[in-house]
C-alpha positions as a Markdown table, in Angstrom:
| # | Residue | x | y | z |
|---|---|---|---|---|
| 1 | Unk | -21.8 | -16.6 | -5.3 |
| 2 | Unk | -19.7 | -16.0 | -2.5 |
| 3 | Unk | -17.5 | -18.2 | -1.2 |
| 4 | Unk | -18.0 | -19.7 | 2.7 |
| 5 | Unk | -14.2 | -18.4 | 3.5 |
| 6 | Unk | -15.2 | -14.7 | 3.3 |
| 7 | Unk | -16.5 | -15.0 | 6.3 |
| 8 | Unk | -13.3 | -16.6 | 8.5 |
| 9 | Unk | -11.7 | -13.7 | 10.3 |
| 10 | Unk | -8.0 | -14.9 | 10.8 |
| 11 | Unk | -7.7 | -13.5 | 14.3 |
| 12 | Unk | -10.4 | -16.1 | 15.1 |
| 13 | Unk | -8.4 | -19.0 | 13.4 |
| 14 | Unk | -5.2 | -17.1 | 15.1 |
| 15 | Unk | -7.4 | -17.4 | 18.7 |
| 16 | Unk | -7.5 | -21.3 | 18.9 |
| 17 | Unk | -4.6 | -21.9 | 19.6 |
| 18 | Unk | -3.7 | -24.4 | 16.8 |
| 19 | Unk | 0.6 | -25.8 | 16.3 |
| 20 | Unk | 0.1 | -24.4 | 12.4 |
| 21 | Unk | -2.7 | -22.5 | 10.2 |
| 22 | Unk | -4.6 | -24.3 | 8.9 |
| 23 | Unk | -4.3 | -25.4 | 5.1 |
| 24 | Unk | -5.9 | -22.8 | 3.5 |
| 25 | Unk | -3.2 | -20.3 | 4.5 |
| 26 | Unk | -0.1 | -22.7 | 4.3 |
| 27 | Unk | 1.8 | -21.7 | 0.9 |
| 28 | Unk | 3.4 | -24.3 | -1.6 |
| 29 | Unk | 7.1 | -24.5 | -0.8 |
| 30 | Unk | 8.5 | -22.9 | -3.6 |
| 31 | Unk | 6.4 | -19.6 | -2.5 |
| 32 | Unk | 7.2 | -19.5 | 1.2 |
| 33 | Unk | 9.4 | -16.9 | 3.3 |
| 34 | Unk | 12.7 | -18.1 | 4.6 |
| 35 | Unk | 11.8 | -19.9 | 7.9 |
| 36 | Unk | 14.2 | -18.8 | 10.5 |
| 37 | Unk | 17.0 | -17.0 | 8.2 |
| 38 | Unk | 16.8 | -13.4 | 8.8 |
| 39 | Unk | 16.7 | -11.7 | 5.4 |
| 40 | Unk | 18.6 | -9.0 | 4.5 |
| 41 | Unk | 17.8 | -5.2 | 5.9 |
| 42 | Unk | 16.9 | -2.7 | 3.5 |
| 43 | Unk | 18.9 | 0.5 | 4.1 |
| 44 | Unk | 17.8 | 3.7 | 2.1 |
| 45 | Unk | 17.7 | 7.2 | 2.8 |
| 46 | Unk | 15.5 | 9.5 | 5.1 |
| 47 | Unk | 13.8 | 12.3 | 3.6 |
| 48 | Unk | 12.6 | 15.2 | 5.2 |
| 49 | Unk | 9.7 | 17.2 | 3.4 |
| 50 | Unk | 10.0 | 20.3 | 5.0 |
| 51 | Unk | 13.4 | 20.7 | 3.1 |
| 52 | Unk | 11.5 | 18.6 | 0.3 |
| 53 | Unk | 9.7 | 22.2 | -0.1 |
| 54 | Unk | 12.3 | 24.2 | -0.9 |
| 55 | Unk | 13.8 | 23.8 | -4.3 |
| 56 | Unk | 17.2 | 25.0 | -3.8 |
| 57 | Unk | 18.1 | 22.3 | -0.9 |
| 58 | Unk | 19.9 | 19.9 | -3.3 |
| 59 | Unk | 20.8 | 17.8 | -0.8 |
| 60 | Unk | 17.3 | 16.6 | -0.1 |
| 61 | Unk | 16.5 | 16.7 | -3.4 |
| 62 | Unk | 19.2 | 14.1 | -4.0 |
| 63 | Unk | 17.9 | 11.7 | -1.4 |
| 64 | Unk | 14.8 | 11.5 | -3.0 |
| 65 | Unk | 15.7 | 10.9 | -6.3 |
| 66 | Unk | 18.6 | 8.4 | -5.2 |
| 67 | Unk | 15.7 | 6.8 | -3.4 |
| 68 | Unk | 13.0 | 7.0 | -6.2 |
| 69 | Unk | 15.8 | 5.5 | -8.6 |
| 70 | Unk | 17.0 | 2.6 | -6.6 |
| 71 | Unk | 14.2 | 1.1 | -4.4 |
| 72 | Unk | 10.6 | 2.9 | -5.0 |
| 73 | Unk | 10.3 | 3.8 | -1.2 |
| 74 | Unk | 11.8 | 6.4 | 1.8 |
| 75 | Unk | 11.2 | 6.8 | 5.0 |
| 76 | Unk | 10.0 | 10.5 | 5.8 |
| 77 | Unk | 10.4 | 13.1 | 8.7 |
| 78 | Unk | 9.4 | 16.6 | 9.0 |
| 79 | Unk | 6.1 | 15.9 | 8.4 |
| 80 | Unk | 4.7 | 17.7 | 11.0 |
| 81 | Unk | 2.2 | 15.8 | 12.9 |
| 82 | Unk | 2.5 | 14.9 | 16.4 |
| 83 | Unk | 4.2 | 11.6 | 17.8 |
| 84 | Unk | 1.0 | 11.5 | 20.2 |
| 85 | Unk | -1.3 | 11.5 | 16.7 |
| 86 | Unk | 0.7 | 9.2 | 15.6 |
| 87 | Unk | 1.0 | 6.7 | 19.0 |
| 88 | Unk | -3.2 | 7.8 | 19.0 |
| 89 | Unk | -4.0 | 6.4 | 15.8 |
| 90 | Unk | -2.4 | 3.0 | 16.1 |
| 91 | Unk | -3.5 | 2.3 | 19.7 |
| 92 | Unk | -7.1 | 3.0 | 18.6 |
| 93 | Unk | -6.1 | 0.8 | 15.1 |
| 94 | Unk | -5.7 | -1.9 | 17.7 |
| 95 | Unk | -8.5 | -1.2 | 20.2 |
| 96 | Unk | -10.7 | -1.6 | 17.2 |
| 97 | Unk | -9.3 | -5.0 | 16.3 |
| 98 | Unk | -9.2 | -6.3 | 19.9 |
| 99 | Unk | -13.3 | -5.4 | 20.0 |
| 100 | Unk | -15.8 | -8.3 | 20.4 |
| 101 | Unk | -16.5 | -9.9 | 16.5 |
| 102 | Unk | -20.0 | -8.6 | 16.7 |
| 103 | Unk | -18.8 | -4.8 | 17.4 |
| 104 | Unk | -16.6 | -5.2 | 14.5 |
| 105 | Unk | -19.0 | -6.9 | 11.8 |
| 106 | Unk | -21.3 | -3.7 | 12.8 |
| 107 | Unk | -18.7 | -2.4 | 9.4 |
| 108 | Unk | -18.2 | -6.0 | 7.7 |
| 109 | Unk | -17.0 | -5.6 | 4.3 |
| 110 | Unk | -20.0 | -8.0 | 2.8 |
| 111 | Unk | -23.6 | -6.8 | 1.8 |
| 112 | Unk | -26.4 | -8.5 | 3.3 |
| 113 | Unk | -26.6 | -10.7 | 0.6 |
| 114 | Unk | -22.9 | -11.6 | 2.3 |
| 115 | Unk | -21.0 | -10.3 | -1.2 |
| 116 | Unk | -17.5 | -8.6 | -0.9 |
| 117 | Unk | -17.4 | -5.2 | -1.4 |
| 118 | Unk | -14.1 | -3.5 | -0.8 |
| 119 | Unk | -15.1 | -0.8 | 2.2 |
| 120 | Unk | -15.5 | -2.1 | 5.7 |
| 121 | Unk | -14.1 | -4.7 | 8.1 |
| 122 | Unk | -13.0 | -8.4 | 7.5 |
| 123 | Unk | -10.3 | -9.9 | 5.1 |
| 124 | Unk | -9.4 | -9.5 | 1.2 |
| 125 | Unk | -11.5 | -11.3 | -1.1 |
| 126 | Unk | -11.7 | -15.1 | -1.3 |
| 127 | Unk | -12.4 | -15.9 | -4.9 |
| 128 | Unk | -11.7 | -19.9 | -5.1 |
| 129 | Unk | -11.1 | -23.0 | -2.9 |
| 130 | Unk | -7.8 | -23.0 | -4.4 |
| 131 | Unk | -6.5 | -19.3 | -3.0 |
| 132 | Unk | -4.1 | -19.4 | -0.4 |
| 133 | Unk | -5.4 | -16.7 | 2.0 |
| 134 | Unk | -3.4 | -14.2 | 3.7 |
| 135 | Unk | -2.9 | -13.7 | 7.4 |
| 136 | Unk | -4.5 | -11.1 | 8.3 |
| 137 | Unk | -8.1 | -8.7 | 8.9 |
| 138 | Unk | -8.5 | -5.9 | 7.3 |
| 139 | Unk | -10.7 | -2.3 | 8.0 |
| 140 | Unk | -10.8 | -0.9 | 4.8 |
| 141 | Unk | -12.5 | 2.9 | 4.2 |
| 142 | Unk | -12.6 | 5.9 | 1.7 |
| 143 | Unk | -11.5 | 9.4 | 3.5 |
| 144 | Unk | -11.2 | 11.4 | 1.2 |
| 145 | Unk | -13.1 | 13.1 | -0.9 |
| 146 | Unk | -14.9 | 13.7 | 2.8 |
| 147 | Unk | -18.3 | 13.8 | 0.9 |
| 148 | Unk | -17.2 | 10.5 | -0.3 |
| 149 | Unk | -16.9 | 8.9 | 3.2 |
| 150 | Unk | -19.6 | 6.0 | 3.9 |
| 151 | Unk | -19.9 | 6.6 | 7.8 |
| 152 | Unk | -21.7 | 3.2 | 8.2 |
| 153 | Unk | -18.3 | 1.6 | 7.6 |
| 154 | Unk | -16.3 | 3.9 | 9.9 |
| 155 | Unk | -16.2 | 1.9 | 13.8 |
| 156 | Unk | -18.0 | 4.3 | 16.8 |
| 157 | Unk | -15.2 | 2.4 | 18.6 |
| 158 | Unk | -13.1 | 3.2 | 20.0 |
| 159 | Unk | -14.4 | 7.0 | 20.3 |
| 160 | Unk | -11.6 | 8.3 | 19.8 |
| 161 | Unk | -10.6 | 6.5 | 16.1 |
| 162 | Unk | -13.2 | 9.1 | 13.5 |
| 163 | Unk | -11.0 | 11.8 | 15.0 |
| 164 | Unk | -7.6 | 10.6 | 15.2 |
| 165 | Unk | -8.1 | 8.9 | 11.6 |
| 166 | Unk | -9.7 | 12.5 | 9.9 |
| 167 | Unk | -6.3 | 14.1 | 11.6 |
| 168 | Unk | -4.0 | 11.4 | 10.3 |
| 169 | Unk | -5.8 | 12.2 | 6.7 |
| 170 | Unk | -5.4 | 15.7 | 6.8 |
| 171 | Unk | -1.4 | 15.3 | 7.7 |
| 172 | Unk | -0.7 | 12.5 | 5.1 |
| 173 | Unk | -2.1 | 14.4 | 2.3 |
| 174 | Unk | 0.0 | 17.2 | 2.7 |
| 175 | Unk | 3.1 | 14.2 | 2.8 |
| 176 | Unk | 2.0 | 13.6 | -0.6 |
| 177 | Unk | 1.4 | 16.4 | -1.9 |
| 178 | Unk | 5.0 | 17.5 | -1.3 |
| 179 | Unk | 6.2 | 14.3 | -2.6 |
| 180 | Unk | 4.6 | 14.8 | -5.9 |
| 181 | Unk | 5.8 | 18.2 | -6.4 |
| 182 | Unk | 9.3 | 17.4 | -5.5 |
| 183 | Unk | 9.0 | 14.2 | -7.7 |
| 184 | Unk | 7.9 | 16.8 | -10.4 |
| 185 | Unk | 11.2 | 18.9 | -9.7 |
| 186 | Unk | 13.5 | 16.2 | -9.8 |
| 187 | Unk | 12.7 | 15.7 | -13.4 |
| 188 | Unk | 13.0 | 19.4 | -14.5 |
| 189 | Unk | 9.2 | 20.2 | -14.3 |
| 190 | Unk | 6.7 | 22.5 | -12.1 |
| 191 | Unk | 5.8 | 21.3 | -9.1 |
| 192 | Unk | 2.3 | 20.9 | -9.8 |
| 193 | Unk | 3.0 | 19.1 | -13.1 |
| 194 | Unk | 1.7 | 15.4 | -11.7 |
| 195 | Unk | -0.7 | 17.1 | -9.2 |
| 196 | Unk | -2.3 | 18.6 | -12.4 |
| 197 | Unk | -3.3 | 14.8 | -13.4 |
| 198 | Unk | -5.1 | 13.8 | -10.7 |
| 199 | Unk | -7.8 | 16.8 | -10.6 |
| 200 | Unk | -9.4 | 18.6 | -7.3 |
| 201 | Unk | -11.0 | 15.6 | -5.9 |
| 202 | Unk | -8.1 | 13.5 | -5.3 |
| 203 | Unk | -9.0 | 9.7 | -3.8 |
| 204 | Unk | -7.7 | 8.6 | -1.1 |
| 205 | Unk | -8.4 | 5.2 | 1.1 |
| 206 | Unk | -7.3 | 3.9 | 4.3 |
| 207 | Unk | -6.4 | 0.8 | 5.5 |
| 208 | Unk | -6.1 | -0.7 | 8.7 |
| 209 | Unk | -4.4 | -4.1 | 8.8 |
| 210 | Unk | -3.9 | -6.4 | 12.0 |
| 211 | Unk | -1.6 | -9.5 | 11.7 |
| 212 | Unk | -2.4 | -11.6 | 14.7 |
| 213 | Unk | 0.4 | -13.7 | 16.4 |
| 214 | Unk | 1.3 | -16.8 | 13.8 |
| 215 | Unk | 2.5 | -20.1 | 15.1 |
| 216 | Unk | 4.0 | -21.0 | 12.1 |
| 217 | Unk | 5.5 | -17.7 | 10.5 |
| 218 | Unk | 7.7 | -19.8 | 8.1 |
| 219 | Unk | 4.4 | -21.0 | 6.5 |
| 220 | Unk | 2.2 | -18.0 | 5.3 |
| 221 | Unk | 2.0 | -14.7 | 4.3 |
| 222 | Unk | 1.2 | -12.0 | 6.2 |
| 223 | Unk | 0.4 | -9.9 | 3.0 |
| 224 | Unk | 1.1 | -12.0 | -0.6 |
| 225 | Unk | 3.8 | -9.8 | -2.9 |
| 226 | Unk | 1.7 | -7.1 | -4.5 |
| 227 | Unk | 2.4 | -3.4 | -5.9 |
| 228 | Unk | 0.0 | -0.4 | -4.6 |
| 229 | Unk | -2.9 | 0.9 | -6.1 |
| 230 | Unk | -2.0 | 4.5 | -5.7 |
| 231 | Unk | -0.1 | 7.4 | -7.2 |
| 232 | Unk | 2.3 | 7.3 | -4.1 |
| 233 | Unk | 1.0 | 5.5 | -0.8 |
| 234 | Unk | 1.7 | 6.8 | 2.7 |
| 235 | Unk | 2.1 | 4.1 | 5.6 |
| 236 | Unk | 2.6 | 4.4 | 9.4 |
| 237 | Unk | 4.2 | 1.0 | 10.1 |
| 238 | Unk | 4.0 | -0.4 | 13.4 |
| 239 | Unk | 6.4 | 1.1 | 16.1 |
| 240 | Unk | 7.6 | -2.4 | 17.3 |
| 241 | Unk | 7.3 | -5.1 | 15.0 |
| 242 | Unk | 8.7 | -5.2 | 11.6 |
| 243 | Unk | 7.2 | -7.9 | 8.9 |
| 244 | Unk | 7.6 | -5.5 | 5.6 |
| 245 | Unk | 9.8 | -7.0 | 2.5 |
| 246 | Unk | 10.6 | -5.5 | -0.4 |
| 247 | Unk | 11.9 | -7.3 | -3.5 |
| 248 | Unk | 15.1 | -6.7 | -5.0 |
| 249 | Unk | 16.0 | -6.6 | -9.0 |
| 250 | Unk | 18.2 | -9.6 | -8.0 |
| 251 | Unk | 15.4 | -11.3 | -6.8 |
| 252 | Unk | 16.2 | -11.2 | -3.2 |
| 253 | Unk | 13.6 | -10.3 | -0.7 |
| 254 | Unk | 15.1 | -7.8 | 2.3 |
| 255 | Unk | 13.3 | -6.2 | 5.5 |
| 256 | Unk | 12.0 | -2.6 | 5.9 |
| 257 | Unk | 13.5 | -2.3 | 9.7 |
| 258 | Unk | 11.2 | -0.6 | 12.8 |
| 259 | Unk | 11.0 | 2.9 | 12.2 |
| 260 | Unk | 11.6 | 5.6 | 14.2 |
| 261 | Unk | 8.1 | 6.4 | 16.1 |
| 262 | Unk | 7.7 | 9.7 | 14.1 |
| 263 | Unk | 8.7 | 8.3 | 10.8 |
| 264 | Unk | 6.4 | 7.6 | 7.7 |
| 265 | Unk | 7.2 | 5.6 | 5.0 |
| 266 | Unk | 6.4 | 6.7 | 1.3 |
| 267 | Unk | 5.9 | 4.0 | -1.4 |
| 268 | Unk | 5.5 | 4.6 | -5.2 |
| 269 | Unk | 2.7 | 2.5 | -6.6 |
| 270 | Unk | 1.7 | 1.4 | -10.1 |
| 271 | Unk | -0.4 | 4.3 | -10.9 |
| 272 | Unk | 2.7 | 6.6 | -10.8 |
| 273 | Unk | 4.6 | 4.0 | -12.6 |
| 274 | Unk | 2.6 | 4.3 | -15.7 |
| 275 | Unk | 2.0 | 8.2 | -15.3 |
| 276 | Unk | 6.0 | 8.6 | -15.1 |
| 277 | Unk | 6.4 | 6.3 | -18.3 |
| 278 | Unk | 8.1 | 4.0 | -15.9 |
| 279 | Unk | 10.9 | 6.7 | -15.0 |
| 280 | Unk | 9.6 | 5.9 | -11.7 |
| 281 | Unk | 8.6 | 2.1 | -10.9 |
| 282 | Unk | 6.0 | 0.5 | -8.4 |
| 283 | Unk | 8.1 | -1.8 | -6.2 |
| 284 | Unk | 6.8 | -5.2 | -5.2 |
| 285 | Unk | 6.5 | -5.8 | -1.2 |
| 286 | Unk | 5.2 | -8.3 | 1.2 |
| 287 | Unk | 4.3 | -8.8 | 4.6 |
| 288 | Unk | 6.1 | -12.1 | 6.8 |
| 289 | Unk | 4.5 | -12.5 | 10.1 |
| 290 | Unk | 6.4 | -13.7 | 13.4 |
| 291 | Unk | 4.7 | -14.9 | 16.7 |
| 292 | Unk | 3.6 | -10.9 | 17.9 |
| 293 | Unk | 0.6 | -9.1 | 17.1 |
| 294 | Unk | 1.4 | -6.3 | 14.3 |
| 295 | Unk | -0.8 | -3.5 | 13.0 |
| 296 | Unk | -0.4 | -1.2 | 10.2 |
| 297 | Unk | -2.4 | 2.2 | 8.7 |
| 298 | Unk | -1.7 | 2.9 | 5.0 |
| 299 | Unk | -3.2 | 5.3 | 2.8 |
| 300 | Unk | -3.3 | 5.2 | -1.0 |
| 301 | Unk | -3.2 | 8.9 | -2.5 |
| 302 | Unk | -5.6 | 7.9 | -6.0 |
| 303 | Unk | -6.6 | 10.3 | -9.0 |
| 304 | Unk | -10.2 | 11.3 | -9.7 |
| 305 | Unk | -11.8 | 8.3 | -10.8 |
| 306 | Unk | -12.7 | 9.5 | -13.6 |
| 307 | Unk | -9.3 | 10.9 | -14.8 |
| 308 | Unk | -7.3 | 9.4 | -17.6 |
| 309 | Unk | -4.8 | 7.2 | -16.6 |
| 310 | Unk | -2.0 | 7.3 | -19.3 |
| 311 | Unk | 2.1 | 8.0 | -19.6 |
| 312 | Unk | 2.0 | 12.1 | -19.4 |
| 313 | Unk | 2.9 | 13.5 | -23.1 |
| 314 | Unk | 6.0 | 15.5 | -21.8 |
| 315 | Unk | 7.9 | 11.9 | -20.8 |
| 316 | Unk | 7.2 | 10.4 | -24.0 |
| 317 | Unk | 9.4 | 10.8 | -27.4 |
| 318 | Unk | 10.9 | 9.1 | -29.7 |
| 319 | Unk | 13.7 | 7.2 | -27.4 |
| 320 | Unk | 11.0 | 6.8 | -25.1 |
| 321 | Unk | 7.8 | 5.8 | -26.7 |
| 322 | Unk | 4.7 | 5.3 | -24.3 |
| 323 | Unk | 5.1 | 1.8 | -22.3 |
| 324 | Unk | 1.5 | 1.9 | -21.2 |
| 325 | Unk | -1.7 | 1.9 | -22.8 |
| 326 | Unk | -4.6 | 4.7 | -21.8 |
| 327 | Unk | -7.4 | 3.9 | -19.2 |
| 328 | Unk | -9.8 | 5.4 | -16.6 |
| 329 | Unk | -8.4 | 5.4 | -13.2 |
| 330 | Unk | -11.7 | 3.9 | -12.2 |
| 331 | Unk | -10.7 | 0.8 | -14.3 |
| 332 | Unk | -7.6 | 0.3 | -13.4 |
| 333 | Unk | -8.7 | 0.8 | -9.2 |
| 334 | Unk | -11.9 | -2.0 | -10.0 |
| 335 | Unk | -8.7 | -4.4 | -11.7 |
| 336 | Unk | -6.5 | -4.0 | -8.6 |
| 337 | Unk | -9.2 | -6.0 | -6.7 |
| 338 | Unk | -8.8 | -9.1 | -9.4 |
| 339 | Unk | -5.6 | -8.8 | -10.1 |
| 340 | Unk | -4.8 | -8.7 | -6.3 |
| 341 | Unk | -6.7 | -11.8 | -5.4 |
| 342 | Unk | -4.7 | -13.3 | -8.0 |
| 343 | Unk | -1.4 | -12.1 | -6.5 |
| 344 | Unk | -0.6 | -10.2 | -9.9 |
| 345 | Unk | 0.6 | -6.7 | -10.5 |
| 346 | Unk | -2.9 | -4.6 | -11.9 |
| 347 | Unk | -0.7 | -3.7 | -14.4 |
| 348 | Unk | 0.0 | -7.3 | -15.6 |
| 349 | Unk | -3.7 | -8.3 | -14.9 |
| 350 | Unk | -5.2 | -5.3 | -17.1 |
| 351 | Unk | -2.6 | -6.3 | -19.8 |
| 352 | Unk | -2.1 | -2.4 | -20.2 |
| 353 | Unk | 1.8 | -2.6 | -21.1 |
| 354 | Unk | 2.7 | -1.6 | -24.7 |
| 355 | Unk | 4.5 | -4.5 | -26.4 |
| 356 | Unk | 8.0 | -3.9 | -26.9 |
| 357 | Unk | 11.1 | -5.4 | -28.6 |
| 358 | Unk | 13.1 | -7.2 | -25.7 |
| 359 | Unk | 16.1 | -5.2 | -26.2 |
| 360 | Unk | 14.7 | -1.6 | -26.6 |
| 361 | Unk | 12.6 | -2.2 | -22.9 |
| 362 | Unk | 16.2 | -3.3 | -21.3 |
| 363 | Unk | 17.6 | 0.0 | -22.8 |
| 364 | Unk | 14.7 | 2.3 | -21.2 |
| 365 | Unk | 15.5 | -0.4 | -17.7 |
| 366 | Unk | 18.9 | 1.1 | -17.9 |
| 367 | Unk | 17.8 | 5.1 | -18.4 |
């Protein structure tokens, strides 16, 4: 059955006008941002991934793996599409969200029975009457493989979005691809040595996300903690307005600050995390809103659904045994959904970690 909040887009709730969200976004205490204290900025490097390509720049090569090692993300340059793509994309990301409710629920993310389904326009999925539901709408759509693409989902407005987005694709891939080879080099291996797991037919989804203006900020989340359902996930933040947080080993929560308008930020997710053994790990980020409008594209680079999903053999040995039990990708992606809705990490949810003594997992922490 599905439950009567699916339906409640938040820039509707956002629209009247109300002194604080209503109840079913307002957090328990123990669980909500830091009202008013600015956390913490987040300083790691810039990478460029033109040099990224060339395996004798050790310099660049250095960045990455000093970011890899210490925070899961980087901002990236050199990637080599346009500032006016870029500036295109998100104006027509927020066109599309400004449109009339009945343009947009043309590619509502329910059937006409009115169940969730992942693809389309609306918000996350609303499971019980005791979920506290983010702040925000969502646009949500497969674009690659292209033969995978459900047009019925993709908005005829503005005109201009199916282009810009196809574009956008295109140039992103390519930022993961290099990624993944020079994550492959900085361990001592080929550069096609991850890319080799994740077959021809790579998945890859997009999501849109608007945060309207929230009177309240202190209150809700924007986005509840999560890691990414991806190999490695490609974002194009918003130019103006930062609301990213990532969370610290020590437990402290700091911003990702404005990028530069031609940067991209790469993220590890938890399918990378398990394919790496853990030698690279998914960090766990957030979304805090503020009183502006924000919107955000991401894209999640996935392997073939049907690909095994498993620590690759050449990271595993003896004094660093598999952490992570074998599954489709397919399963895993289907468990993000549930485990998301539950604010848990898929991995967690799936129960897919390989038990451990306590003080043989802090030794392979420390490696």
């Amino acid at each position: 059955m599905v439950h009567q909040a699916q339906g409640q887009m938040v820039q509707e709730v956002a629209a009247g006008d109300l002194p604080a969200p209503p109840s079913r976004y307002v957090l328990k205490e123990k669980d909500r941002p830091t009202g008013g204290v600015a956390a913490p900025k987040l300083s790691f490097p810039t990478v460029d991934v033109r040099r990224l390509a060339d395996p004798g720049d050790v310099e660049e090569a250095a960045k990455l793996r000093s970011a890899l090692e210490s925070w899961g993300l980087f901002a990236v340059t050199g990637h080599g599409m346009p500032e006016e793509l870029l500036d295109g994309i998100r104006d027509a990301g927020k066109q599309f969200f400004h449109l009339p409710t009945s343009e947009k629920l043309k590619h509502a993310n329910r059937t006409d029975a009115g169940e969730f389904q992942p693809e389309g326009y609306g918000i996350d999925r609303v499971d019980t009457d005791e979920q506290v539901l983010d702040w925000c709408d969502r646009l949500y759509l497969t674009v690659s493989p292209e033969s995978e693409r459900r047009t019925q989902f993709w908005p005829t407005q503005p005109p201009s979005l199916p282009k810009l987005l196809h574009e956008f694709t295109l140039g992103s891939e390519k930022v993961a691809k290099r990624v993944l080879e020079a994550m492959a080099r900085t361990l001592g291996f080929g550069e096609e040595f991850f890319l080799a797991h994740l077959g021809e037919d790579v998945a890859t989804y997009a999501r849109f996300t608007y945060y309207p203006p929230c009177p309240r900020p202190d209150l809700v989340y924007g986005l509840k903690p999560h890691t990414d359902n991806s190999v490695v996930t490609v974002l194009l933040l918003d130019s103006d307005v930062g609301g990213l947080q990532v969370l610290m080993e020590d437990g402290v929560w700091v911003d990702v600050p404005v990028l530069g308008r031609g940067e991209l930020l790469v993220v590890v997710g938890e399918e990378m995390e398990i394919m790496s053994n853990a030698v690279f790990r998914a960090p766990t980020h957030r979304v805090v809103t503020s009183g502006r409008e924000r919107m955000t594209l991401v894209l999640f680079y996935q392997p073939e659904p049907e690909r095994e999903l498993a620590p690759v053999e050449e990271l595993v040995g003896e004094e660093r045994p598999a952490m992570y039990k074998k599954l489709r990708a397919k399963t895993f992606g289907d468990g993000f959904w549930d485990a998301f809705a539950l604010g848990e990490r898929t991995i967690d949810h799936l129960k897919i970690k390989v038990d451990q003594p306590e003080q043989q997992q802090q030794e392979l922490k420390a490696a």
